[in-house]
N, C-alpha and C positions, 0 to 999 in steps of 0.2 A: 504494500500500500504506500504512494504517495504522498508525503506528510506535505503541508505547508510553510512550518512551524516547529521551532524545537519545544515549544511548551506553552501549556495552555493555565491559568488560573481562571478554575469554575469555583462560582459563588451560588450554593442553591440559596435560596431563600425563600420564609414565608413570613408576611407584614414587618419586612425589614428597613422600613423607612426610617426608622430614628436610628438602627447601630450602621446602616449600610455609607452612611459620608466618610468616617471615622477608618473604618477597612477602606474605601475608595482612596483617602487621604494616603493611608498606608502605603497602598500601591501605587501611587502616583511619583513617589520620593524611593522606590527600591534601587539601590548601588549594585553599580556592577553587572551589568546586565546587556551592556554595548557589544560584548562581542556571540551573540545568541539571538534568535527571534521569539518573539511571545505577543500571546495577548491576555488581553480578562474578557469571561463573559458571567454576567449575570445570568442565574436560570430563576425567573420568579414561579416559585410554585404555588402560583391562583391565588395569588394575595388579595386582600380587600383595602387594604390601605394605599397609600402614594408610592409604594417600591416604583411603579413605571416610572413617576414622574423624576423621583429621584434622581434616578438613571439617568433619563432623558437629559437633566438639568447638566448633569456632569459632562456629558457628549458632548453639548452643545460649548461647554468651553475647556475638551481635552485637547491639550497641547503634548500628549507625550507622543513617543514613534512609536509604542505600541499598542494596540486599538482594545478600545472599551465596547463591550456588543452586550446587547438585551436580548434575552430570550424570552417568552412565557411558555409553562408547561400547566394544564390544567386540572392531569390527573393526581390528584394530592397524595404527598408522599413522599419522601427523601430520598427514596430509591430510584422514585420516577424521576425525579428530579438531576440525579445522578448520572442513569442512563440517556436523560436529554441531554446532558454535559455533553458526554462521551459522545455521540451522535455528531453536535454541533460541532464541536473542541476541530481546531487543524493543531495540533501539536501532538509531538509524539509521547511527549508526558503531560500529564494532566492534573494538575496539582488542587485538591479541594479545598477550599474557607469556608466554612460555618459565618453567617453576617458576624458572627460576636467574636470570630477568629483574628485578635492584631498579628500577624507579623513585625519581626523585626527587618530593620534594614536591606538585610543582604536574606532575606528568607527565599526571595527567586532564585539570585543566583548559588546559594547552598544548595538548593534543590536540583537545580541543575549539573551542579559538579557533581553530587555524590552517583548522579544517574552513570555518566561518564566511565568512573571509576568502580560499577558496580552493575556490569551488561547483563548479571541475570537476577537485577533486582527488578521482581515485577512492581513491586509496589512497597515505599517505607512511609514510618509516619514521622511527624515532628517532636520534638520537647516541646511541651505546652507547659505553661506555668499558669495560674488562678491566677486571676484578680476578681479575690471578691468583693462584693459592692457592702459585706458587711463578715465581720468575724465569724467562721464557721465554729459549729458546738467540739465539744470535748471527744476524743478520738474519729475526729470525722478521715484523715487520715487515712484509714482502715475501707473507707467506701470512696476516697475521693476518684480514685482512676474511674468508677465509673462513669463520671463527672468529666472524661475525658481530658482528664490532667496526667500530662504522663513526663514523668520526672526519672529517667532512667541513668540517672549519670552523664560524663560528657564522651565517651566514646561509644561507636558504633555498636550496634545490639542487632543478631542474626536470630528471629523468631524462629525457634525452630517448632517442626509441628505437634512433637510427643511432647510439647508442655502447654498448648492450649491454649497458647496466648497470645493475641493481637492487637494492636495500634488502633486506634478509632480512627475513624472518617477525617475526623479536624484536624486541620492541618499535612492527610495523606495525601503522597501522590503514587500516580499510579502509570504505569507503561501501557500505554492505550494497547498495545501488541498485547498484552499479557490479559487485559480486561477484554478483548476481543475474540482469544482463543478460548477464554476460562469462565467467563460466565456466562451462565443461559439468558437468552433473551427475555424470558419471565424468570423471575425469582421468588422464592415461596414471601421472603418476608421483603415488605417494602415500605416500611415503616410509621412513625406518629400519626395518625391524623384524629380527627374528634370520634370519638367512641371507641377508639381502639388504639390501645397502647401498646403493641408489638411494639417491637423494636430489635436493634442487632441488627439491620440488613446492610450495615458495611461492613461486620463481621462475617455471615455467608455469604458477600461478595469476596472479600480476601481467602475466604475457606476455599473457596472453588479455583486462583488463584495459584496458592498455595500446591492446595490436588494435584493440578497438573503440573508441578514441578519448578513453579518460580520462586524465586526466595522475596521475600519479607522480611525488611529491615526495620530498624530506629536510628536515626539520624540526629542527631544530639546537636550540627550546627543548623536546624531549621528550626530556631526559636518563634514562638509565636505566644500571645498571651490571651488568655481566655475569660472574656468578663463572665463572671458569674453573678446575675444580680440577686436578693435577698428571700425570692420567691422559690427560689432552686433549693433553699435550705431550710424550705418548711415542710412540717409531715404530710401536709395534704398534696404537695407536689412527690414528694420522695415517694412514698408507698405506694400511689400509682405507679409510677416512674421503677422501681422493683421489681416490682408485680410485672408491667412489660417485658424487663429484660429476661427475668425470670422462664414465663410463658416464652420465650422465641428460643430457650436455650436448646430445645430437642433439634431443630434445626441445622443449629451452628457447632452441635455435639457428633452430630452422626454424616455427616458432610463428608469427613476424607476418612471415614470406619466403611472398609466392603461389606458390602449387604450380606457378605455372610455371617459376618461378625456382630453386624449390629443386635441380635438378641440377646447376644451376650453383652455388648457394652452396653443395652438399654437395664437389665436386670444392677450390671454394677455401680452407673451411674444411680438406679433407685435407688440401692442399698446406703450408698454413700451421703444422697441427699437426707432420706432417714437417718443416718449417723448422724450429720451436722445437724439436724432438725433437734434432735435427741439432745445432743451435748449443748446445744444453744440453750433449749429450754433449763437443763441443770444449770449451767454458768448464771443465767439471769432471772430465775426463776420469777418473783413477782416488779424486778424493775425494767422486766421488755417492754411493757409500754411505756414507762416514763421515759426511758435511754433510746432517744432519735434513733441513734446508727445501731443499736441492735435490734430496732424494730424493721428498721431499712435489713438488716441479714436477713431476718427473720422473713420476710415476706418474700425474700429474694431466695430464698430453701426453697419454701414451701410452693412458691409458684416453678420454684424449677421441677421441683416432684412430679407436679401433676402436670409441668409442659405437653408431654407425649399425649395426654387423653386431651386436653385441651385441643391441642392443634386435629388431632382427630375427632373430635366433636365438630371441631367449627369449620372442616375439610380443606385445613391447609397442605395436607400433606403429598398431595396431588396437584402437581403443578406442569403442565406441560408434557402429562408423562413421567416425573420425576416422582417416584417413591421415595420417600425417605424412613418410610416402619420399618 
């Protein structure tokens, strides 16, 4: 395939009109970046607020060499959102922002070097650091990565896949080659919208990734900082917010396990989520509900338990032909 572009920064967003100037600002002043082609493209996902206008205002007086483009995408979702990137994107890497994702300075061209020096990285994510808009509680710590804070040290980190662990969306980029050969055109989970808190569907995007044999990195010079504002740290947001990640974990568990295996990791991942469920309950016996973050574990067991019936109840498991029981 014929790139245009050596890289692309997609911005999904939904009612991003107040955090989207602040990342536009960001981007506009990126170092280092003269000797490589790029652009940005916003994807608004069916926003109802001014995100168009926004955009619009900033086009009308960019002066950089690299071009600003608007997209809308209608069907709601992060994943649709995603996949609309990847679609429009003419770069051969594809680098994602969250609106409330800052970059630092040189966050383009890091991202571009390490690609460079690292041809079977299909996809890495960045060091994200919090900024939050108000003091987080006592051992939050313990839940923040999944808050998408990922503080892994200042050298390179090789995901490997027997420990189960991946980079969020904010601040990944990804080798359009690698998202081309590796994920399905539908994918079971496609994440937030209203009434439905799934989520993880850039975790079974990187799982499928992964599968077929691309490496997964952490890139430790792609600093970016992540506003977190004071609503993310309340139990009516968290315990939903659990609860999703929870529910989608059957998914992003049994992904790169051959289906012949998978009755058996389904039986040990039970056994296990009952162990943690078990040993939670002893450790905090009558203060899980008043202790936030062990109420946040707490939900996030228990919904992982009953992921497998859940997604089977509600017929996600069946996607284009894709079994995943």
């Amino acid at each position: 395939m014929n790139y245009l572009l050596e890289f692309t920064v997609a911005i999904p967003t939904y009612n991003g009109e107040h955090r989207l100037p602040e990342l536009l600002e960001q981007l506009r002043n990126q170092l280092y970046t003269e000797n490589f082609s790029w652009e940005i493209i916003v994807v608004d996902n069916n926003s109802t607020d001014n995100t168009a206008e926004v955009v619009q205002s900033y086009q009308k007086d960019w002066q950089c060499a690299y071009p600003l483009k608007y997209y809308f995408e209608g069907k709601q979702g992060a994943g649709y959102a995603r996949k609309r990137a990847v679609a429009e994107a003419k770069g051969r890497l594809i680098g994602f922002l969250d609106d409330d994702n800052y970059p630092v300075s040189n966050w383009v061209a890091a991202a571009y070097s390490f690609a460079q020096k690292h041809p079977q990285a299909g996809a890495y994510g960045s060091q994200i650091h919090p900024d939050w808009e108000v003091k987080p509680p006592e051992n939050f710590q313990n839940i923040a990565p999944f808050l998408a804070i990922t503080e892994r040290g200042n050298l390179p980190l090789l995901y490997e896949a027997k420990k189960k662990l991946l980079p969020p969306s904010a601040g990944l980029v990804v080798r359009r080659q690698a998202w081309l050969e590796s994920v399905p055109n539908q994918s079971i989970l496609t994440g937030r919208v209203t009434g439905n808190m799934l989520t993880s569907e850039d975790l079974e995007m990187l799982s499928y990734i992964q599968k077929t044999g691309w490496e997964i990195w952490y890139n430790p010079d792609m600093e970016i900082y992540h506003k977190i504002p004071s609503i993310r740290l309340q139990k009516k947001y968290l315990i939903p917010f659990f609860r999703g990640i929870g529910l989608s974990r059957h998914v992003t568990r049994m992904v790169n396990i051959k289906p012949c295996y998978r009755p058996v990791a389904f039986l040990a991942y039970m056994f296990n989520d009952l162990r943690k469920i078990i040993f939670h309950l002893l450790k905090y016996r009558t203060n899980l509900q008043s202790n936030l973050v062990a109420a946040c574990e707490m939900q996030l067991y228990v919904s992982s338990l009953v992921s497998p019936f859940y997604l089977w109840k509600k017929g996600y498991l069946k996607v284009n032909n894709q079994d995943i029981t």
